[in-house]
C-alpha positions in Angstrom: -29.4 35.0 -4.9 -32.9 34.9 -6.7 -33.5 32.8 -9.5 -33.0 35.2 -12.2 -29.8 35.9 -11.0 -28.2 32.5 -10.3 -25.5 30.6 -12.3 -26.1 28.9 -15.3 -24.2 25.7 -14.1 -26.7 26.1 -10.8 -29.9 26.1 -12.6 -28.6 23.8 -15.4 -27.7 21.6 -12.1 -31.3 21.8 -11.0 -33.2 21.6 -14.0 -30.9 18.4 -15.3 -30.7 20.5 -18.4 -27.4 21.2 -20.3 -27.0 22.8 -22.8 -25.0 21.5 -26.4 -22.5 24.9 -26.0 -21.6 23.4 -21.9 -20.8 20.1 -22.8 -17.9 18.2 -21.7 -17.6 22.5 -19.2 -17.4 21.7 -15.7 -21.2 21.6 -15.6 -21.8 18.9 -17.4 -23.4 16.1 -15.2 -23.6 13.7 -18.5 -22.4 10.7 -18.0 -19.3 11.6 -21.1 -18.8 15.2 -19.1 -18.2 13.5 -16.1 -15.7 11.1 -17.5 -13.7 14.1 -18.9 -13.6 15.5 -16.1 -12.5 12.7 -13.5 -10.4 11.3 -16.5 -6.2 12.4 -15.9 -6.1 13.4 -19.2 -2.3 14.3 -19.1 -2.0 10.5 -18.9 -4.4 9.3 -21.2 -2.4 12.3 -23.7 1.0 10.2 -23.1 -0.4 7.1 -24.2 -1.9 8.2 -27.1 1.3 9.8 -28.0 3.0 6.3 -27.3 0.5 4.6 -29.8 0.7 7.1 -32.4 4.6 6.8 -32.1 3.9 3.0 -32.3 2.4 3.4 -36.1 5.0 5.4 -37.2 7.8 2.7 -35.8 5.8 -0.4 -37.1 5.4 1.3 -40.5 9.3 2.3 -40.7 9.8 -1.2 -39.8 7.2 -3.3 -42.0 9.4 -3.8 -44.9 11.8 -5.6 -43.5 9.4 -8.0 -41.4 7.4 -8.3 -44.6 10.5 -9.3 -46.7 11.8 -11.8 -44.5 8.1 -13.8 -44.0 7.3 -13.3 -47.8 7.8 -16.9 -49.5 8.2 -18.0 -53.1 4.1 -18.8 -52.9 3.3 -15.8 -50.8 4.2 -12.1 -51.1 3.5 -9.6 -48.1 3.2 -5.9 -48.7 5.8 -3.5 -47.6 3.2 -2.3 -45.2 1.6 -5.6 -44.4 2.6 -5.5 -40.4 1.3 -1.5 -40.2 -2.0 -2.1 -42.1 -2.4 -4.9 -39.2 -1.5 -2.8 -36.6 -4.0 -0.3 -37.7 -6.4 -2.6 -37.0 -5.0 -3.8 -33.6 -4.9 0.0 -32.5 -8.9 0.1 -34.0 -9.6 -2.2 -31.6 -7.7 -1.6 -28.8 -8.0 2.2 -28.0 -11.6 1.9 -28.5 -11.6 -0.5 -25.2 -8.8 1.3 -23.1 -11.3 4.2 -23.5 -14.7 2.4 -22.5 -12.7 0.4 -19.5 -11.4 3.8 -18.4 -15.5 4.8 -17.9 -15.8 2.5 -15.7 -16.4 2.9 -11.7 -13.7 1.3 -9.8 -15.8 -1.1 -8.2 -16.8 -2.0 -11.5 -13.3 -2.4 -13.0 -12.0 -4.5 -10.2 -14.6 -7.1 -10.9 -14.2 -6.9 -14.8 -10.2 -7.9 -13.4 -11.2 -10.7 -11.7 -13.6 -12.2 -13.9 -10.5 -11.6 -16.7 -8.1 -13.1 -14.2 -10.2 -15.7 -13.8 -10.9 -16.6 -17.7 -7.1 -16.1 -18.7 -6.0 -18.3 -16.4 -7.6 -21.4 -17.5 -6.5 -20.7 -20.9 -3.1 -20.4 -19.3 -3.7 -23.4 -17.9 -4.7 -25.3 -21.5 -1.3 -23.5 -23.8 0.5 -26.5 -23.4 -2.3 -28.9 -24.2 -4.3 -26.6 -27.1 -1.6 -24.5 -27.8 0.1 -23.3 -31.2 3.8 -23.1 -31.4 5.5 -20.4 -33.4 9.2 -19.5 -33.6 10.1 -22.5 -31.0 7.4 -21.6 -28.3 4.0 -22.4 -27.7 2.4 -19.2 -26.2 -0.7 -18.8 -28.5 -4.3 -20.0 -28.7 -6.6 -20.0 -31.7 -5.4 -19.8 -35.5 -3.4 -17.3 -37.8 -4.8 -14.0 -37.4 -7.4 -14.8 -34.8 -4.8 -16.3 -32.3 -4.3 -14.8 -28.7 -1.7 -14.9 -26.5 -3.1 -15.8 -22.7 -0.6 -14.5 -20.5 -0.8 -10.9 -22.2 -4.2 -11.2 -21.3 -3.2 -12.0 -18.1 -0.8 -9.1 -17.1 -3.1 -6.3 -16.1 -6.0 -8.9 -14.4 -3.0 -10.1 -12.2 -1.9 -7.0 -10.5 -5.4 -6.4 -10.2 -6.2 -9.9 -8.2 -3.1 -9.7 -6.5 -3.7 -6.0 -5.2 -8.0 -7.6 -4.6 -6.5 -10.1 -2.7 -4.1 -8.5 -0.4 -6.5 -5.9 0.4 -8.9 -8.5 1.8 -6.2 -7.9 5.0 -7.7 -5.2 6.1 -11.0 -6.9 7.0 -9.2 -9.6 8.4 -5.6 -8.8 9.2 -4.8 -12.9 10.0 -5.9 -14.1 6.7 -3.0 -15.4 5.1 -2.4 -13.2 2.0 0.9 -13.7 1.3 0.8 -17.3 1.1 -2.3 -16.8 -1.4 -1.1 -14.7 -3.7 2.8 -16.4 -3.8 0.3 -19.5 -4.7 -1.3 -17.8 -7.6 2.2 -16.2 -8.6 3.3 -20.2 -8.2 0.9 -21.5 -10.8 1.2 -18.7 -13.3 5.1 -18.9 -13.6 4.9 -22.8 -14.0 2.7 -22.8 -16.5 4.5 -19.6 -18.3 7.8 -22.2 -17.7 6.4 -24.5 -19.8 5.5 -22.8 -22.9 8.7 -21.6 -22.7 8.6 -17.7 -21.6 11.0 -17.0 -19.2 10.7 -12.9 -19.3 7.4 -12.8 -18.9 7.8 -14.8 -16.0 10.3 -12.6 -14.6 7.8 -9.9 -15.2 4.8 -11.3 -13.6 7.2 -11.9 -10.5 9.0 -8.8 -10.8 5.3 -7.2 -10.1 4.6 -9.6 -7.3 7.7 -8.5 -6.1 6.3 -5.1 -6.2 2.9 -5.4 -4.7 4.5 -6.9 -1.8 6.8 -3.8 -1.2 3.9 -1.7 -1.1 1.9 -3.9 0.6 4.1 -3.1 3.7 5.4 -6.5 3.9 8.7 -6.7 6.6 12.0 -5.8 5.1 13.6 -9.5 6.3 11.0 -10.7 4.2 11.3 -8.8 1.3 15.3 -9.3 1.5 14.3 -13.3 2.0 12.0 -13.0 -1.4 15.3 -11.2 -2.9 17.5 -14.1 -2.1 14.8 -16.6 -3.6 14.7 -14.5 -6.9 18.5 -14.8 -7.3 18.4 -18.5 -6.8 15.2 -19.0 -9.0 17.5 -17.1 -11.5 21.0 -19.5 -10.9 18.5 -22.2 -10.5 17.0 -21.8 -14.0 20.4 -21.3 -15.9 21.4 -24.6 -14.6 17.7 -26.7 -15.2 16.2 -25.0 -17.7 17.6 -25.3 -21.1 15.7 -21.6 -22.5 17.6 -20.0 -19.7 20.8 -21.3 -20.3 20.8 -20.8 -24.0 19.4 -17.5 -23.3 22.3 -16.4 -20.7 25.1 -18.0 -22.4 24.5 -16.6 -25.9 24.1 -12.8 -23.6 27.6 -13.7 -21.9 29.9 -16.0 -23.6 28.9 -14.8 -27.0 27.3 -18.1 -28.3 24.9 -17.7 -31.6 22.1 -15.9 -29.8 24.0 -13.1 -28.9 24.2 -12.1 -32.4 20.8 -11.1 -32.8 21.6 -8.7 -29.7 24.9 -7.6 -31.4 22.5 -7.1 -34.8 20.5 -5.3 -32.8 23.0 -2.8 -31.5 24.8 -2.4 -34.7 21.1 -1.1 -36.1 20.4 1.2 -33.0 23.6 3.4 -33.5 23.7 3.0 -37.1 21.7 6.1 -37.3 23.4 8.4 -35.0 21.6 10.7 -33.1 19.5 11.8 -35.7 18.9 8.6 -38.0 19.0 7.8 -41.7 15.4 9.4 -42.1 12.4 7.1 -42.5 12.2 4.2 -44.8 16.3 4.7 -45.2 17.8 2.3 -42.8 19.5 -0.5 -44.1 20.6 -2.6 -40.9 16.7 -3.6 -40.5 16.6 -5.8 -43.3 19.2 -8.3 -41.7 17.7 -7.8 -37.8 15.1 -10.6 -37.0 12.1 -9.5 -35.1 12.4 -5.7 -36.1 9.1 -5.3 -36.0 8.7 -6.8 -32.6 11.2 -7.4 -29.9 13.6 -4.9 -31.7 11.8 -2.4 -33.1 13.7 -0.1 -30.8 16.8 -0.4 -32.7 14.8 0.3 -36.2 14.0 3.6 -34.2 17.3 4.0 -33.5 18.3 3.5 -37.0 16.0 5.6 -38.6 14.8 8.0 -36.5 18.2 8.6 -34.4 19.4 7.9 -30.8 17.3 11.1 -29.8 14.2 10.0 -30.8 15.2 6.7 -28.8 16.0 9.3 -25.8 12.7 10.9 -26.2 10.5 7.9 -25.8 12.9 6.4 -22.8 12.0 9.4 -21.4 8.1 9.1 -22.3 7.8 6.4 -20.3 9.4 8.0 -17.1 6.5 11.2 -17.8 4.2 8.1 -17.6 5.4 6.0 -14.9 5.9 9.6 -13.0 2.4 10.4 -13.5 1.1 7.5 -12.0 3.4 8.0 -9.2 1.7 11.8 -8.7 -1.6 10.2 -9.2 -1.6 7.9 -5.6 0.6 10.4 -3.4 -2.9 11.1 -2.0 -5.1 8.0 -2.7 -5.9 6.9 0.4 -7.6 3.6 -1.1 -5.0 0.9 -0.3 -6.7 -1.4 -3.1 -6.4 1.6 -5.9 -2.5 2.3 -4.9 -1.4 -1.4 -5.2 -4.0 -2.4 -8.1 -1.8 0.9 -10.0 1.4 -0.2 -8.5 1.0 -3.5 -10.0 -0.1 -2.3 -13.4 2.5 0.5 -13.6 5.2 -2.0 -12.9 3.9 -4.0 -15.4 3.4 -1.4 -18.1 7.1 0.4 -17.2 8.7 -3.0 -16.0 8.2 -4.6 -19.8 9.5 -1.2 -21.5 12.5 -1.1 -19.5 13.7 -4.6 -20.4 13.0 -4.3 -23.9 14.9 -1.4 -24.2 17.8 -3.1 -22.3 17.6 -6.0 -24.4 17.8 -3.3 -27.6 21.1 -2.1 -26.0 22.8 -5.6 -25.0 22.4 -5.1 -21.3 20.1 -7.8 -20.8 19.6 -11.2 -22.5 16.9 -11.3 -25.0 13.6 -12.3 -23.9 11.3 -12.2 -26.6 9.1 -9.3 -25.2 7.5 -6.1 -26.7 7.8 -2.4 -26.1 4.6 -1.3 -24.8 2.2 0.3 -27.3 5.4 0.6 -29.7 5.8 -3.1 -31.3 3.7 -4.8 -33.4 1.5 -7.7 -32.2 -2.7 -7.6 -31.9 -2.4 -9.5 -28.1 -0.1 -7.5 -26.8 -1.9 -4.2 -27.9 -4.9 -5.1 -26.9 -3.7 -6.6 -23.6 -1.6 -3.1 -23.2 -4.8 -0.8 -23.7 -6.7 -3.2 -21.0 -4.1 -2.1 -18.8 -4.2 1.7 -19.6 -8.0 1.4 -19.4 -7.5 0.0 -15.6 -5.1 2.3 -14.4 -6.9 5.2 -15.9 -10.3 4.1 -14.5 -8.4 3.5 -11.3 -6.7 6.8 -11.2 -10.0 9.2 -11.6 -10.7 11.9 -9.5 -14.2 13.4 -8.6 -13.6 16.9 -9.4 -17.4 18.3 -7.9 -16.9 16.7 -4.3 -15.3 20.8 -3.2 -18.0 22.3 -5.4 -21.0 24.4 -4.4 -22.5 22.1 -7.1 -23.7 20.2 -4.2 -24.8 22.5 -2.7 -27.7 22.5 -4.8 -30.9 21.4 -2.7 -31.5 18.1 -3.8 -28.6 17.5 -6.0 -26.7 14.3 -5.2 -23.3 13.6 -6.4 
């Protein structure tokens, strides 16, 4: 082909030049254009559906939350926990979006540097930590607080899945023992603020990693058996768990939140009340939070609640389509861990919602209010969406090019 004849994209490719009407087309080399392009963007549409669903919950919930804080000295707006979340959502899509630029090599380092950090202000909770609502889980004051072990979530998976790659250099170094160390460490400390579910969920994704990992079944069965005893072990030594299990089960005063928060999830039918109409929210602690679920419920209807169950199947399934052929074992863990993470907390938030497990004080993903957890949630997304990219020029004749490099 002569040169008046080739392909725009090929003499674009060889001149570095693009122009404004190509950008973000499949010949755009810009550093934006080929983010687009490597990007899943069928995932990154599902989360941002999950956030803007998120605004519309927190604002149908606000009033409530806002009543029951307001004080004789201090009066909250209706919408004093939406125009918050605003702000949270400001912030946090903003950095789920630059993480998701990143190079993997590059995000796996950003992982362990946050693993690093977050875990030394695990570490000082107890000793510099606030308490709120019976628990000490936050650092810093008021509005500027954060909650370390959100933090800690997604830069876990990621060390954990760092970690146990480091086998296949050295297939005798002891992994296992490592990372059931770190695990160790993070779940004491989590013990003593109190949070018992979000150590069952940092476990829970141990527990994970390990099975894809490739770790023997007698082991996995052993690590099982030491989960259930943790479990029995806890109800009998550790007074949050036995308050906790006993209210779920015997009916004692905490299970009336979770029968409040049943009542409110039906209440609407499968169509709701309509929004702002609900009337069960006003007496359901937390409704902002830990049960905004059932204000969706109430409002919105028991098919809205279907619809974003089912959202975060399209999501988890996604991922799941996303590694069938990674063939990077530190990328399919690293997403393993975080997608366990991400689905792991939505699916016991929505069981505590419908009475099925105890309550353990923990948010639905992107959906509840709280400036730690969303931020913490859209570090996550920005990992496993920098993880997941795929370089859609390595087939091309793009590279063909004489002395273009990809």
């Amino acid at each position: 082909m002569s040169d008046n004849t080739e392909a725009p994209w090929v003499l674009a490719a060889k001149t570095g030049k693009i122009g404004f009407a190509n950008r973000l087309g499949r010949g755009d080399r810009s550093p934006l254009g080929v983010w687009f392009w490597e990007l899943d963007r069928v995932l990154l549409s599902l989360m941002m559906v999950l956030i803007a669903i998120g605004l519309l919950a927190v604002a149908a919930a606000s009033p409530a939350g806002a009543q029951r804080l307001s004080s004789s000295t201090t009066e909250l707006s209706s919408l004093h926990f939406f125009y918050r979340q605003l702000i949270f959502v400001g912030i946090g899509v903003p950095i789920m979006l630059a993480i998701s630029m990143c190079p993997r090599e590059k995000a796996r380092r950003f992982a362990v540097y946050g693993f690093c950090i977050f875990f030394v202000l695990l570490a000082l909770v107890p000793i510099l930590g606030r308490e709120v609502n019976g628990s000490q889980r936050w650092i810093g004051p008021g509005f500027a607080g954060l909650q370390p072990s959100e933090f800690l979530k997604p830069f876990f998976a990621v060390m954990m899945a760092w970690i146990i790659s480091w086998r296949l250099k050295d297939p005798g170094l002891p992994v296992l023992v490592l990372t059931s160390i770190a695990t160790g460490l993070v779940c004491l400390f989590l013990l003593l603020q109190p949070d018992l579910g979000q150590t069952i969920l940092f476990m829970g994704t141990w527990f994970a990693l390990m099975m894809v990992a490739g770790v023997p079944a007698s082991r996995l069965w052993f690590l099982v058996i030491s989960g259930v005893v943790f479990i029995l072990l806890a109800y009998n030594f550790y007074p949050v768990a036995t308050q906790r299990i006993d209210a779920w089960i015997f009916g004692t005063e905490g299970l009336t939140h979770d029968k409040m928060a049943l009542a409110t999830l039906t209440n609407g039918g499968f169509i709701g009340l309509g929004p702002g109409l609900g009337i069960k929210k006003y007496s359901l602690p937390e409704g902002h939070t830990d049960y905004i679920f059932s204000v969706i419920g109430e409002e919105f209807g028991l098919l809205s609640c279907m619809a974003i169950a089912i959202l975060y199947f399209a999501i988890l399934v996604r991922i799941i389509i996303r590694l069938l052929d990674e063939k990077d074992q530190f990328v399919v863990m690293a997403v393993t861990g975080l997608g366990a993470q991400f689905c792991g907390q939505a699916m016991i938030n929505i069981a505590v919602n419908l009475g099925v497990f105890p309550s353990k004080g923990m948010t639905l993903p992107f959906i509840s209010y709280g400036g730690s957890s969303i931020i913490a949630l859209s570090i996550t997304c920005g990992l496993i969406l920098a993880l997941t990219k795929r370089n859609p020029y390595l087939d091309r004749s793009l590279y063909m090019v004489k002395g273009h490099k990809p």
